[in-house]
Structure formats: C-alpha cells, structure tokens
C-alpha atoms as a printed R data frame, in Angstrom:
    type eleno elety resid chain resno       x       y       z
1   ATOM     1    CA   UNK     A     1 -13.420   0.477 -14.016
2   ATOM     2    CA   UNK     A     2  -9.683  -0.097 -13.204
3   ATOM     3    CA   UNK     A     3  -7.286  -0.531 -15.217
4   ATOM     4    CA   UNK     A     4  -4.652  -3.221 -15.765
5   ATOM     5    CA   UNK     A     5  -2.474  -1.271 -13.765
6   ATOM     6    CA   UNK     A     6  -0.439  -2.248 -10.497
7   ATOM     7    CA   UNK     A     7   0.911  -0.629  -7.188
8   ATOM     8    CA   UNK     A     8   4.172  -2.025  -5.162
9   ATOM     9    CA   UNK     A     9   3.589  -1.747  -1.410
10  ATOM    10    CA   UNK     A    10   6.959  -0.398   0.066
11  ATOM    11    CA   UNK     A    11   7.726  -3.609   1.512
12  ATOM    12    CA   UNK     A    12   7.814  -4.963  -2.399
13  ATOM    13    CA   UNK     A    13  10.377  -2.190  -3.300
14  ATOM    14    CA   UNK     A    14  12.871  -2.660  -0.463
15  ATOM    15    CA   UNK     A    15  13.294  -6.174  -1.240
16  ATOM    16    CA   UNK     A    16  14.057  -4.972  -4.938
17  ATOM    17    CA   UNK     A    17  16.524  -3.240  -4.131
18  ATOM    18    CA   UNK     A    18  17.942  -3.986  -0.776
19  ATOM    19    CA   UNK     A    19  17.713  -8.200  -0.613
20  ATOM    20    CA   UNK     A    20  20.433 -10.998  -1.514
21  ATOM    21    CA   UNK     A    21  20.038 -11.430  -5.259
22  ATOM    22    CA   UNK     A    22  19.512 -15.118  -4.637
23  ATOM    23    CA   UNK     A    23  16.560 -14.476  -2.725
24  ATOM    24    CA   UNK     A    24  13.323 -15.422  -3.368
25  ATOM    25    CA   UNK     A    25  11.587 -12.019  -2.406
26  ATOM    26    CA   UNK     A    26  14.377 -10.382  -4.292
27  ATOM    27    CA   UNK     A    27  13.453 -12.356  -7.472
28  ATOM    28    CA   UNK     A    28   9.198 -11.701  -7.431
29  ATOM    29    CA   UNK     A    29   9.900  -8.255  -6.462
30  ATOM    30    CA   UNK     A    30  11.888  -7.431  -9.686
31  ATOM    31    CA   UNK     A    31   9.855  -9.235 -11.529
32  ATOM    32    CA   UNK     A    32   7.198  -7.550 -10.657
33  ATOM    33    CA   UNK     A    33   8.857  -4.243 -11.309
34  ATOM    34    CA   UNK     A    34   9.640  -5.748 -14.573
35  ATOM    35    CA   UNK     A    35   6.517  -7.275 -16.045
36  ATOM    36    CA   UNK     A    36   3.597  -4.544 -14.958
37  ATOM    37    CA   UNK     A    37   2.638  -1.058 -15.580
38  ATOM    38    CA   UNK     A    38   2.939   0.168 -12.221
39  ATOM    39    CA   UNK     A    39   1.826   3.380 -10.274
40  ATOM    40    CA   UNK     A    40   3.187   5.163  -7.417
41  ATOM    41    CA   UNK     A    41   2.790   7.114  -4.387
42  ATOM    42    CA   UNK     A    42   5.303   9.622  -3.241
43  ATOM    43    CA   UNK     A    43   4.420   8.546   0.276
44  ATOM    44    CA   UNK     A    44   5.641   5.253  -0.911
45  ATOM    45    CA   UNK     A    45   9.045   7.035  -2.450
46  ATOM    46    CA   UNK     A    46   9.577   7.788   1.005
47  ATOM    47    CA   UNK     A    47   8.709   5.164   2.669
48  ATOM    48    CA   UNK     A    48  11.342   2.835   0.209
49  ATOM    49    CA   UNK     A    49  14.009   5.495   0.966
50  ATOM    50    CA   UNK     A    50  13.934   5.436   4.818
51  ATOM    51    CA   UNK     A    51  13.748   1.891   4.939
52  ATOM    52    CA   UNK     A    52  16.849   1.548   2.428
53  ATOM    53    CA   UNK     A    53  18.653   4.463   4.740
54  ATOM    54    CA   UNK     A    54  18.197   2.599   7.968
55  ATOM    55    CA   UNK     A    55  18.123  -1.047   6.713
56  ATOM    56    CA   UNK     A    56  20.336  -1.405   4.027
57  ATOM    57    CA   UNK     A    57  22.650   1.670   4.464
58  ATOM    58    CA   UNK     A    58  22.372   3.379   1.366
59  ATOM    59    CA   UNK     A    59  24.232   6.640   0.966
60  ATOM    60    CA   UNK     A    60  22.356   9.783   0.227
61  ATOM    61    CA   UNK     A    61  24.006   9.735  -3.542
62  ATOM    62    CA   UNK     A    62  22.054   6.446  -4.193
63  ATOM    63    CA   UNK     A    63  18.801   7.519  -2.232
64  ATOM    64    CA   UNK     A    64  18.660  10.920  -4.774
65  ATOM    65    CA   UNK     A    65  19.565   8.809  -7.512
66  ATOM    66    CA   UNK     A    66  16.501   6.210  -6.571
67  ATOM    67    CA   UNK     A    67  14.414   9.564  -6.277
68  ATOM    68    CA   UNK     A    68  14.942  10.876  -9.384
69  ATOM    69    CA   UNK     A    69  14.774   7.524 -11.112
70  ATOM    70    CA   UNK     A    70  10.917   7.123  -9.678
71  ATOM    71    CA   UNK     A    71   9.953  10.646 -11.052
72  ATOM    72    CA   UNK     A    72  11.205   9.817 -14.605
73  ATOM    73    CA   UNK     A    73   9.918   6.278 -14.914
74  ATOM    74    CA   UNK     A    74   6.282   7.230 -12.724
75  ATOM    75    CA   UNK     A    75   4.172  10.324 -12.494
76  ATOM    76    CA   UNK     A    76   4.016   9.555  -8.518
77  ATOM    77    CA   UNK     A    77   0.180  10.667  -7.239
78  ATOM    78    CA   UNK     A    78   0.729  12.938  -4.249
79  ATOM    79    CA   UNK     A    79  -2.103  12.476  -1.431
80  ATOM    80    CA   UNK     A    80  -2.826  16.058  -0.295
81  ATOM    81    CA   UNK     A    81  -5.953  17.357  -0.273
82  ATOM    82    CA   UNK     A    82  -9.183  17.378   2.191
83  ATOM    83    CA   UNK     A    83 -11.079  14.737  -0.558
84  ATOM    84    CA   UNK     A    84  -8.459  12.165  -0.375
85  ATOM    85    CA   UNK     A    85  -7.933  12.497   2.916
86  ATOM    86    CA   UNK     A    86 -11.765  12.517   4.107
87  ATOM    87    CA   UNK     A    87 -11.810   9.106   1.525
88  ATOM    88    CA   UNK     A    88  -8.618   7.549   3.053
89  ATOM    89    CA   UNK     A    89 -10.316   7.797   6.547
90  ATOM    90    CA   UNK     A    90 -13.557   6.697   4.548
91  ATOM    91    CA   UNK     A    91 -11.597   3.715   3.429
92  ATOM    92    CA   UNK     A    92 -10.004   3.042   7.379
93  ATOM    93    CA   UNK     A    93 -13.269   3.207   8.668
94  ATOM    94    CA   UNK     A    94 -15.009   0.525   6.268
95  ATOM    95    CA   UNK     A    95 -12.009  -1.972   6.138
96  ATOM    96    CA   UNK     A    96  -9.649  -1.707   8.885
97  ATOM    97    CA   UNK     A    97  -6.850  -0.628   7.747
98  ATOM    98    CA   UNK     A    98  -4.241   1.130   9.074
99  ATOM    99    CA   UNK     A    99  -3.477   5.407   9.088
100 ATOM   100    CA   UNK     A   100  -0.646   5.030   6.483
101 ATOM   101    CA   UNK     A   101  -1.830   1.454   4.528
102 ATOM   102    CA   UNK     A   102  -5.288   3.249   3.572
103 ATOM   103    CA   UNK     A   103  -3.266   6.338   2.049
104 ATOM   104    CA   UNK     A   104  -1.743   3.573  -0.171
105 ATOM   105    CA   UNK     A   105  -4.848   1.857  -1.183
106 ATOM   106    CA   UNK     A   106  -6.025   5.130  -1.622
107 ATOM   107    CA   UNK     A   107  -3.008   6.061  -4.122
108 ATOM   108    CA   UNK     A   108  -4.040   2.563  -5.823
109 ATOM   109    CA   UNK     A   109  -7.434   3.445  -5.994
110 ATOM   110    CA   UNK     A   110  -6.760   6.790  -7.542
111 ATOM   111    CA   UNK     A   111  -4.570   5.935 -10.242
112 ATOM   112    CA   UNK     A   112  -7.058   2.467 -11.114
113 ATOM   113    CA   UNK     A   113  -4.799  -0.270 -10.057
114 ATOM   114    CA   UNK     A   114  -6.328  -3.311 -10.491
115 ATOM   115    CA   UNK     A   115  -4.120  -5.259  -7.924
116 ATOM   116    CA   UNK     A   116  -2.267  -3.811  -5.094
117 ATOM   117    CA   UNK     A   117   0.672  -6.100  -3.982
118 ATOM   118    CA   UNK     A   118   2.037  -5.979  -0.566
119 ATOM   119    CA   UNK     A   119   3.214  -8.517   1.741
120 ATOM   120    CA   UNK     A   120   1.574  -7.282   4.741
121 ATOM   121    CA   UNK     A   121  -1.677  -6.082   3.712
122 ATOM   122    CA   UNK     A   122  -4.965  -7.949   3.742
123 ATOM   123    CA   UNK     A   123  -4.018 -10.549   0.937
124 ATOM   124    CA   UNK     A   124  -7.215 -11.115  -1.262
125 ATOM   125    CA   UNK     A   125  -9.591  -8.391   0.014
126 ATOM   126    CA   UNK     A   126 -11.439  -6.695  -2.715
127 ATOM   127    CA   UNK     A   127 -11.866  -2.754  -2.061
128 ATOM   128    CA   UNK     A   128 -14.157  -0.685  -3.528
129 ATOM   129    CA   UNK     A   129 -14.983  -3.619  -6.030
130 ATOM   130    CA   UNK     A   130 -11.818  -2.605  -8.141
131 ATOM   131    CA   UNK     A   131  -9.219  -2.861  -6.169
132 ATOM   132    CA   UNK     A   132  -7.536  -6.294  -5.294
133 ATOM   133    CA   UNK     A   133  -4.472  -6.649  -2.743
134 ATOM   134    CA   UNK     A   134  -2.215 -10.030  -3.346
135 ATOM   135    CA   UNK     A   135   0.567 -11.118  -0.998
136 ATOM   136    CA   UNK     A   136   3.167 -11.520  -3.946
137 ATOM   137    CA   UNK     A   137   5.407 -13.579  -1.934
138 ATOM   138    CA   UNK     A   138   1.971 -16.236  -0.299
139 ATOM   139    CA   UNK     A   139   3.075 -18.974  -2.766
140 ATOM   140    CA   UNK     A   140   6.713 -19.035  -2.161
C-alpha cells in the first residue's frame, strides 16, 4: 500500500526554481515542495539541472549547489537495474507512456508515492492501483 508520500515531475521543479515569483506555477510548485514528504529520482536531478542550465542560465556553482541540496534533503532512488527496467517497459507497454515518463512513475512507484504531480503527464490516471498522477497546475 503506498504511502502518503509524493513525487515532483521535473517540470514541477523548474518552475520552483526558475519562474517569476509572482507566478502562479511558481507559487503551487513551492508549495508543494513545502507542504509534502516528497521522493526523488536522480534521473529527475538531472533532468531539473539541464533544464535550469539551458532555460534559466544557471551557473555551474548554483547547479552543484542544487545537487548537493537534493542529496541531503532526499535519498534520490537511482533506476539501474534489469528489474526496474524490464517493469518500466512493463509499465510503457500497459499505459502509454513515454521511454523517460515511465522511469519516473517507476521511481514513484518504488518509493510508494501516493500521487505523482506533473503537468504533462496523464492527469488522473491511476497506475498500478497506488499510484495517482495530478496536473498540480489543472485548477489554476
């Protein structure tokens, strides 16, 4: 049974850190951040980083900074091996999801999230009868 955990889709994470404070996104995001136990992936570390580098033009001293602030404050799950891999293409194969989405659901999964929030994902869609994705941004 999952937990009352939560996982941040990259998309949630760059508007943390990389929006107009007086933006809407800007505000869920953090609060978000702010208001639930949340898990991590490092595929998701990256992901954040790369999009901060090209989009928002964060130096490298802010990027390691970021880094090392996600390692203290999460014990990121690393997908690596054949069994999560075999199960990620399990999961692509039963719900459509994209190569790099269903290693996210599958970090969720793994570390029992109960809601996985991303803005681009299939907003409502129950996987694996644990696991529920929300747009956090549908009602704004």
């Amino acid at each position: 049974m999952a937990a009352d955990f939560n996982f941040l889709d990259s998309n949630v994470w760059v508007y943390a850190f990389a929006s107009n404070p007086d933006d809407a996104k800007h505000s869920r995001s953090n609060e978000l951040i702010e208001r639930s136990d949340l898990r991590i992936s490092t595929q998701v570390i990256g992901e954040v980083c790369n999009a901060l580098l090209r989009k928002a033009q964060f130096p490298e001293s802010k990027i390691k900074r970021l880094i090392d602030s996600f390692f203290e404050r999460f014990e990121p799950i690393e997908i690596r091996s054949r069994s999560q891999m075999i199960r990620a293409s399990s999961l692509r194969e039963r719900y459509n999801f994209s190569h790099w989405d269903s290693f996210i659901i599958l970090a969720a999964l793994e570390t029992n999230c109960s809601i996985l929030y991303s803005e681009d994902m299939h907003d409502g869609l129950v996987v694996d009868g644990t696991l529920t994705i929300r747009n956090p941004f549908k009602e704004m």
